[in-house]
C-alpha positions in Angstrom: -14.5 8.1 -3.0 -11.1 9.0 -1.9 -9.7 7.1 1.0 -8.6 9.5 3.9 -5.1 9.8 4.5 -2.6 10.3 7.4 -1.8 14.3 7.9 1.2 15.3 6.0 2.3 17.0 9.9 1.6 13.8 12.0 3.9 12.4 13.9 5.1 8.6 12.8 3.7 5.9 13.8 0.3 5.3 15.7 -0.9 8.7 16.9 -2.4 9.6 20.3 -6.3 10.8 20.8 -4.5 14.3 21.8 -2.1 14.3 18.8 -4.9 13.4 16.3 -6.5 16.2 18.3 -4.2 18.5 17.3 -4.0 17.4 13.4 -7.6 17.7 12.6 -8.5 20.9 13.9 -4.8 22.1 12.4 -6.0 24.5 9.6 -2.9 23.6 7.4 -4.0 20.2 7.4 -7.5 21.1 6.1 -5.8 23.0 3.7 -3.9 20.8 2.4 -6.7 18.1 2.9 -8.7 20.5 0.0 -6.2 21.5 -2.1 -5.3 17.7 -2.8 -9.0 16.7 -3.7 -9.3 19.7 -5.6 -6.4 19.7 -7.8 -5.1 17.7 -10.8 -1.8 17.6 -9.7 -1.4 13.9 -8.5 2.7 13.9 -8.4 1.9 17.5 -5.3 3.4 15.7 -2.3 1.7 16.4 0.8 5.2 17.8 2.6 5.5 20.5 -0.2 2.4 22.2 0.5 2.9 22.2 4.0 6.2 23.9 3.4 4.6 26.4 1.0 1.7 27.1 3.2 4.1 27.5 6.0 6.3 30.0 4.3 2.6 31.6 3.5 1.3 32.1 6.9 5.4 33.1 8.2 4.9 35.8 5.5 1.5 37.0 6.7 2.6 37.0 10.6 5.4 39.5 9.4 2.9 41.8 7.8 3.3 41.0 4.2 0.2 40.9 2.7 0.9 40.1 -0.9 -0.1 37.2 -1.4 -3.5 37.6 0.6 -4.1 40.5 -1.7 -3.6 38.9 -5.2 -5.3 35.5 -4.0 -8.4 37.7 -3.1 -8.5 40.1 -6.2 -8.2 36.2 -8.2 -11.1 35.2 -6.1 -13.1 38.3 -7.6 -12.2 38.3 -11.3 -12.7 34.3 -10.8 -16.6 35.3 -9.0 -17.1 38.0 -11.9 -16.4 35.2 -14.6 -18.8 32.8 -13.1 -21.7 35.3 -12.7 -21.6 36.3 -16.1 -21.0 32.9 -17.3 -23.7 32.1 -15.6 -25.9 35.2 -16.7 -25.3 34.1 -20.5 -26.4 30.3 -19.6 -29.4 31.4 -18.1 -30.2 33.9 -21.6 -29.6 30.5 -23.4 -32.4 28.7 -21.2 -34.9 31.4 -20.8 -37.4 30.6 -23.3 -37.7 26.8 -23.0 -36.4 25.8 -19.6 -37.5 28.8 -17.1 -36.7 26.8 -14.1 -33.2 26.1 -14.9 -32.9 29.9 -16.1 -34.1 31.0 -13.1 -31.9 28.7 -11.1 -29.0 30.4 -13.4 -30.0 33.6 -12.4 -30.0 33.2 -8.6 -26.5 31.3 -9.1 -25.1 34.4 -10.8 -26.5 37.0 -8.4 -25.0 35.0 -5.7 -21.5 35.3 -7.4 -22.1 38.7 -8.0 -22.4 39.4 -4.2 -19.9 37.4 -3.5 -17.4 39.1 -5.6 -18.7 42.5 -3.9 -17.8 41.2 -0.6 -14.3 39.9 -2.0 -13.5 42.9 -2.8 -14.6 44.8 -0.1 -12.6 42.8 2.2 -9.6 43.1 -0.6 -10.4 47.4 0.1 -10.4 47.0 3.6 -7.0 45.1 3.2 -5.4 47.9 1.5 -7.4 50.7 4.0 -8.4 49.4 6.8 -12.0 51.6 7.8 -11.3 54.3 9.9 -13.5 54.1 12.9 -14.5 57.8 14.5 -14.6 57.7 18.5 -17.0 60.3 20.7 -15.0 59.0 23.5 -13.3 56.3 25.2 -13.0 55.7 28.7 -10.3 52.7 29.8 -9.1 52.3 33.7 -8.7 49.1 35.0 -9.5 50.5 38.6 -12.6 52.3 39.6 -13.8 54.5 37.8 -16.5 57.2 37.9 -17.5 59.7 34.4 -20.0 62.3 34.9 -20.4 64.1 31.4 -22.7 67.3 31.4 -25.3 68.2 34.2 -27.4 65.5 35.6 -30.9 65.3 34.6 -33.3 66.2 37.7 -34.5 63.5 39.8 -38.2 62.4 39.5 -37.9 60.3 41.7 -39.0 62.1 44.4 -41.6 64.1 43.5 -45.1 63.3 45.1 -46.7 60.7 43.7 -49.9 62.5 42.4 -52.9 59.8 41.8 -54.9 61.8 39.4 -58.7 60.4 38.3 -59.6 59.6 35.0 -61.6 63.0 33.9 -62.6 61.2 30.8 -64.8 58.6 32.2 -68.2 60.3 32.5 -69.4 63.9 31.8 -70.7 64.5 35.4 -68.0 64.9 38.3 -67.4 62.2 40.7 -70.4 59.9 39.2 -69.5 56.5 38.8 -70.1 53.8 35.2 -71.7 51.2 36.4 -74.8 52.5 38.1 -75.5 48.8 40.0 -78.7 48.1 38.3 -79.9 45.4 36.4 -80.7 45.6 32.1 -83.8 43.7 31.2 -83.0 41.4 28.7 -84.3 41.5 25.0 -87.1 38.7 24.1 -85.8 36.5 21.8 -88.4 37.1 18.7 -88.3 41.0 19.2 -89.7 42.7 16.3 -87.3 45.0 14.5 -87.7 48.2 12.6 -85.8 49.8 9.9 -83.6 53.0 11.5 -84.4 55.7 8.8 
């Protein structure tokens, strides 16, 4: 286990409840945070990849989109390798291990989408979707829109309270007719219905 260590953007000294605050939910601390754990380059000071990552995101807030680009296409080809990796390993495993082929399988098909959605995102980079609007209505005072003619009112119409005409065959004759049904005896004797 690596012990955690003091942001490479925190002030000097001991640091304030706001100032940690501000460090930990810092992306570029994160950032750097991973990139350390995750690389094997030991001598990669902490103050050079804030200075790179700064120069990154500078780049990025002035519309340059380069680097965005290429790291997201190396995501994909990096995705595509691992799904067929991963669909060979599981070819390897199929006829004596199906679990751990199976398991394979669900690991590539899960890179696969992944690598669809990275580069859909990359596409939607490069062309942003073009988004087709039947109409937009901004004011920031009142505002009233009537489009076409107004449907009638039903409102006020007469409220009609019709009968049920299904109910019985006979006008106006009540269901229950108010009379009592003898009951069956219990040992009734049955006969077949031919």
């Amino acid at each position: 286990m690596v012990a955690k260590k003091k942001p490479a953007e925190a002030p000097q000294g001991k640091m304030t409840d706001d100032e940690t605050a501000q460090c930990v939910i810092n992306p570029r601390f994160w950032a750097i945070h991973t990139i350390k754990q995750w690389s094997d380059q030991p001598e990669l000071t902490d103050d050079a990849l804030a200075k790179e990552l700064h120069m990154q995101i500078e780049r990025v807030l002035n519309g340059n989109m380069r680097h965005a680009e290429a790291m997201l296409l190396m995501q994909a080809q990096t995705l595509d390798s691992i799904f067929y990796s991963l669909a060979c390993r599981a070819e390897e495993y199929i006829v004596y291990n199906m679990p751990t082929a199976e398991s394979c399988l669900k690991l590539a098909i899960k890179a696969q989408g992944q690598c669809r959605m990275t580069l859909e995102t990359l596409s939607n980079l490069k062309r942003p979707p073009v988004v087709f609007a039947a109409q937009a209505n901004i004011n920031n005072g009142n505002q009233q829109i009537n489009n076409g003619v107004p449907a009638p009112a039903t409102h006020t119409e007469e409220n009609k309270n019709q009968p049920n005409e299904l109910l019985t065959e006979i006008p106006n004759a009540t269901l229950d007719t108010g009379r009592t049904i003898e009951a069956i005896g219990v040992n009734s004797k049955l006969e077949a219905v031919g």
